[in-house]
C-alpha positions in Angstrom: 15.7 -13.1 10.0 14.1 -9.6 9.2 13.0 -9.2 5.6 14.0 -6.7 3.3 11.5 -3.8 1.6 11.6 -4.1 -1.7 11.3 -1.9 -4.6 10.4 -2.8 -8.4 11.6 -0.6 -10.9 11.1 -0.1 -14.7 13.4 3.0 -15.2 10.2 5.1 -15.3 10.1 8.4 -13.3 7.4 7.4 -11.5 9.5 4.1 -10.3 12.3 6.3 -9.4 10.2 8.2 -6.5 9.3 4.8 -5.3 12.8 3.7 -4.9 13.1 7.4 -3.1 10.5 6.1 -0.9 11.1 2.3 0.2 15.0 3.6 1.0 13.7 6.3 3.6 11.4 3.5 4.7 13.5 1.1 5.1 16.1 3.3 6.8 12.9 3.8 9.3 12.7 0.7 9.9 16.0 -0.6 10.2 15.4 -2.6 7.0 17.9 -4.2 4.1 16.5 -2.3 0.5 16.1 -4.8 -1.9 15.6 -3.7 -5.5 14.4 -5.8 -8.3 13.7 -4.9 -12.1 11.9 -7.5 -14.4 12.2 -7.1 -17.9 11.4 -9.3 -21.2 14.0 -9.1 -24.2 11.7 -6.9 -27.3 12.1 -8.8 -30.4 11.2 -5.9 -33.0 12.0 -3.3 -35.7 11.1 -0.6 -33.5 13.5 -1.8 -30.6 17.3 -1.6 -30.7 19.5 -4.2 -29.7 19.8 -8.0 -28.8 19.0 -9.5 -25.9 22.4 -9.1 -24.2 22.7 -5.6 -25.6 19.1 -4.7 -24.1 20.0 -6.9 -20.7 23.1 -4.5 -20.4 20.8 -1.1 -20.7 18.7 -2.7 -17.9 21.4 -3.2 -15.5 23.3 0.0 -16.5 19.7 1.8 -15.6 19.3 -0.1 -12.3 23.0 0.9 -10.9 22.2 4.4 -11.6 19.3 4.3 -9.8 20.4 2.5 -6.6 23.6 4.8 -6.9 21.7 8.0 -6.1 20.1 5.9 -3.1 23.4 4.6 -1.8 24.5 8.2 -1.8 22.0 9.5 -0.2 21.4 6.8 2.6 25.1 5.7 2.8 24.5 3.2 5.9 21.6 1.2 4.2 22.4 -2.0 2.9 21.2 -2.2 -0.8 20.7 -5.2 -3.1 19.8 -5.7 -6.4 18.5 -8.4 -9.3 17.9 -8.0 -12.9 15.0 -10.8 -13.6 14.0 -11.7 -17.2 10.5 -12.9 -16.7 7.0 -11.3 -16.5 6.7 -8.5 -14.4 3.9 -10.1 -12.5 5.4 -13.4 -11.7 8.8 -11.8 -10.7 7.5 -9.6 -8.7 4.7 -11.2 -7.0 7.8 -13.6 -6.2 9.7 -11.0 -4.8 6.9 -10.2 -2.1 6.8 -13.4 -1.0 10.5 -12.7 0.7 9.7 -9.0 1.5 8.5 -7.3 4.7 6.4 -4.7 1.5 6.6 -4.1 -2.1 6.8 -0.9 -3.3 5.9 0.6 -6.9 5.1 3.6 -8.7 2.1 4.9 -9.8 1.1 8.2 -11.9 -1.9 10.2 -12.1 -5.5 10.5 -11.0 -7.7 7.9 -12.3 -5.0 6.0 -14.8 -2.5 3.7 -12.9 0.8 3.1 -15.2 4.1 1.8 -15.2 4.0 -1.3 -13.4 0.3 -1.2 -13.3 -0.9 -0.8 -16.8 -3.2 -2.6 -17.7 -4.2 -5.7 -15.4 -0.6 -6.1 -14.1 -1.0 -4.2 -11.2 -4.1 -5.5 -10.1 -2.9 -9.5 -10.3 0.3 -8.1 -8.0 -1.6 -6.2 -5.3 -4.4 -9.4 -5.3 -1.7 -12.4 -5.4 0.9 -11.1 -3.3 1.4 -12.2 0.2 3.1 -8.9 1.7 1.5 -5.5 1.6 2.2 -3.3 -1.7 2.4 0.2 -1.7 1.7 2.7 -4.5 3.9 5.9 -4.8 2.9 8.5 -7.3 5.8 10.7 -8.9 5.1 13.5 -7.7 5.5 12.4 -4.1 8.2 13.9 -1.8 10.5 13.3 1.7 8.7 16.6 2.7 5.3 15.1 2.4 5.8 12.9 5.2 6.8 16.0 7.6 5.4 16.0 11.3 1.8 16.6 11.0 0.9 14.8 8.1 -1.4 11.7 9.4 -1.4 7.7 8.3 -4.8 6.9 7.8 -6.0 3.2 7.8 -9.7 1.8 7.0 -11.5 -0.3 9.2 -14.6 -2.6 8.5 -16.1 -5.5 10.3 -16.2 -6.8 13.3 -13.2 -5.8 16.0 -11.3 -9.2 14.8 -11.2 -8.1 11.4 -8.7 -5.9 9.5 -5.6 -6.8 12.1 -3.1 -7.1 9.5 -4.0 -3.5 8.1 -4.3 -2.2 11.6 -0.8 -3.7 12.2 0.9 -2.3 9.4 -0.5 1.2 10.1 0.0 1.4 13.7 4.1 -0.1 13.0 4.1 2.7 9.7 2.8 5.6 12.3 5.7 4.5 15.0 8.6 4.3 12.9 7.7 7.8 11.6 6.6 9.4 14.9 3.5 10.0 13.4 -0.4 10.1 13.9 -2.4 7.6 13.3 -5.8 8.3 12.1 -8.4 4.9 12.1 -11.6 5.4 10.0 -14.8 3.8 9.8 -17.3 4.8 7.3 -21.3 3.4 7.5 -24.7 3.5 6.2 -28.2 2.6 6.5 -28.6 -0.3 4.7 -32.4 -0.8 4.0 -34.7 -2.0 6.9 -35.4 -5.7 5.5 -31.6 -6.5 5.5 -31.7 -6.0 9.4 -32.1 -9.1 11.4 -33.9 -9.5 14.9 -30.2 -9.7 16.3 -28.6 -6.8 14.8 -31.4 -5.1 15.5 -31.2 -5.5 19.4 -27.3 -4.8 19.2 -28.3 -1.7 17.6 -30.2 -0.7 19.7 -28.2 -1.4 22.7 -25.6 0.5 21.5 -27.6 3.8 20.5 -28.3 3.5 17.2 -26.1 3.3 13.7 -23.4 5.2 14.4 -22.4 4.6 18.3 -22.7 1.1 17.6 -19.7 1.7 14.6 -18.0 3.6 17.0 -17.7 0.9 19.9 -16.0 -1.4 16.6 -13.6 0.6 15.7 -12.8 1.4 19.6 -12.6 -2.3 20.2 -10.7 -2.7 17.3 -8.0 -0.4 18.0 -7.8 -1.6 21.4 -5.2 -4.4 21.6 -2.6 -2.3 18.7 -2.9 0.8 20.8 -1.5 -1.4 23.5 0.8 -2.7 21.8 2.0 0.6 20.6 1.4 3.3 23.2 3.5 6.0 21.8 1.3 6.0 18.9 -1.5 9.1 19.3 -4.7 7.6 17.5 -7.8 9.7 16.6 -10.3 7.6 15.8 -12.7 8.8 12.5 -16.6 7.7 12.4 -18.6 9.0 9.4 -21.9 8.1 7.3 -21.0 7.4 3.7 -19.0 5.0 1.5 -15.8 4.0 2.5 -14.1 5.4 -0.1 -15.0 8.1 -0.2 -14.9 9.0 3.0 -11.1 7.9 3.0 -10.6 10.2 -0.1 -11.9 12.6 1.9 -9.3 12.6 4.9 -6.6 11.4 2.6 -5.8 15.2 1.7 -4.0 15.5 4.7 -2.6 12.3 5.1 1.0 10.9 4.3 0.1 7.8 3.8 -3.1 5.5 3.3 -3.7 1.9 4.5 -6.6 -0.3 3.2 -6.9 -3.7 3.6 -7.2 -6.4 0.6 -10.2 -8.0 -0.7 -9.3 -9.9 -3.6 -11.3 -12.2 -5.6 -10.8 -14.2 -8.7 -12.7 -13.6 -12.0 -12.7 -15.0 -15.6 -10.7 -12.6 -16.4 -7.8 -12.7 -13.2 -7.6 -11.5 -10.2 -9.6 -8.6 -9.3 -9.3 -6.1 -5.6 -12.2 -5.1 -3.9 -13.4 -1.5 -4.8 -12.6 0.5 -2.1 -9.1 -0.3 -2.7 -9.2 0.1 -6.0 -11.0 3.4 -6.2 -8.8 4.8 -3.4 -5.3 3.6 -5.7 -6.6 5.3 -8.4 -7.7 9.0 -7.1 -6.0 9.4 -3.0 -3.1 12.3 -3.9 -0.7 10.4 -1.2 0.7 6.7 -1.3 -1.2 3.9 -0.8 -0.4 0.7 0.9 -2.7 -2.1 0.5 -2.7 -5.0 3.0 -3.5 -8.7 2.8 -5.0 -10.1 5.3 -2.9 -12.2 7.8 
């Protein structure tokens, strides 16, 4: 049984263009759409209605979004649900039964809508599918022929395979180009060991020894998917920002998912969290298998 995408709305603009998105996607993919809006009934002066009058605006909102997708995409098979719960617990829920989650995001350094606050950050660390941020200003014409999918790599060759998956199957179902990239630096001399020392050095240094990684790493997906044309992207710097960098000219970028839990919740690693917040172009981000 194939899984559906599915999409979270919140009747926001920016949650619109992600519902755009996961239904071209999932027509890519020969997906179902699922589409899923969580909402709590707001007890106050300052909000109209009761909690069946403020249920019916929700669901009145949601059929008019999935309306403009059914026209558009008039073979895709669409289903929806109104959930009253938190908006994390629904939809980390909802991953758990999705090939991805999609949701919107807005603007350059400030993440909103579903991920104000701390509420995005506990869905991307919790769930077990990949998410993907779409900002609203995002376009079917941005993902025109040229345009690359750009994925991270770090580690060894066996790490990173369920990022490497997801962008090699993303780069196939849209014909496009994948672009793998590996960013390094000289840590400082006492944090080299005897061993990676002499692996160094066998290789050639720093930076072929990064290259034969990400080559090795790529190896078994670009079999797997041989239509898929792969350039392959060493550079010295951070990892962010040398994916910020590239992801000018990208369509889409993949990063994989280091969470980690704090006193506070659930926190992502920074390279995915400083490449949600400033890469112009969606962002999926990938737990690992």
């Amino acid at each position: 049984m194939t899984r559906p995408i599915t999409a979270g709305v919140d009747g926001t603009e920016e949650s619109h263009t992600a519902l755009a998105w996961a239904a071209r996607e999932a027509v890519r993919r020969g997906r179902d759409l699922r589409v899923i809006h969580a909402w709590r009934f707001a007890q106050h002066e300052t909000v109209d209605g009761d909690r069946e009058t403020q249920g019916r605006w929700v669901r009145e909102a949601l059929e008019g979004s999935v309306r403009e997708v059914t026209e558009r995409h008039p073979g895709l098979d669409v289903t929806t649900a109104v959930v009253e719960d938190d908006a994390v617990e629904a939809l980390v829920a909802a991953a758990a039964e999705a090939e991805q989650l999609v949701l919107g995001s807005r603007g350059h350094g400030r993440v909103l809508g579903f991920l104000l606050g701390s509420v995005g950050q506990q869905v991307i660390a919790e769930t077990a599918a990949p998410v993907v941020l779409v900002r609203s200003g995002n376009r079917a014409s941005d993902e025109a022929e040229g345009r690359q999918i750009v994925v991270g790599h770090e580690g060894g060759p066996e790490d990173g395979a369920a990022a490497l998956r997801f962008a090699f199957e993303t780069a196939a179902a849209r014909g496009a180009t994948l672009r793998a990239v590996r960013a390094w630096t000289l840590p400082p001399v006492f944090a080299y060991s005897p061993a990676s020392l002499k692996l160094l050095d066998e290789a050639g240094g720093p930076e072929p020894y990064e290259q034969k990684a990400l080559s090795e790493a790529l190896q078994p997906w670009r079999e797997q998917f041989p239509q898929v044309p792969v350039v392959e992207h060493v550079e010295m710097g951070s990892a962010g920002q040398v994916l910020l960098d590239v992801s000018a000219r990208a369509q889409l970028v993949v990063v994989g998912r280091r969470a980690r839990r704090t006193a506070v919740g659930a926190r992502i690693g920074s390279v995915a969290h400083g490449v949600l917040h400033h890469a112009p172009c969606p962002v999926a981000v990938v737990p690992p298998a």
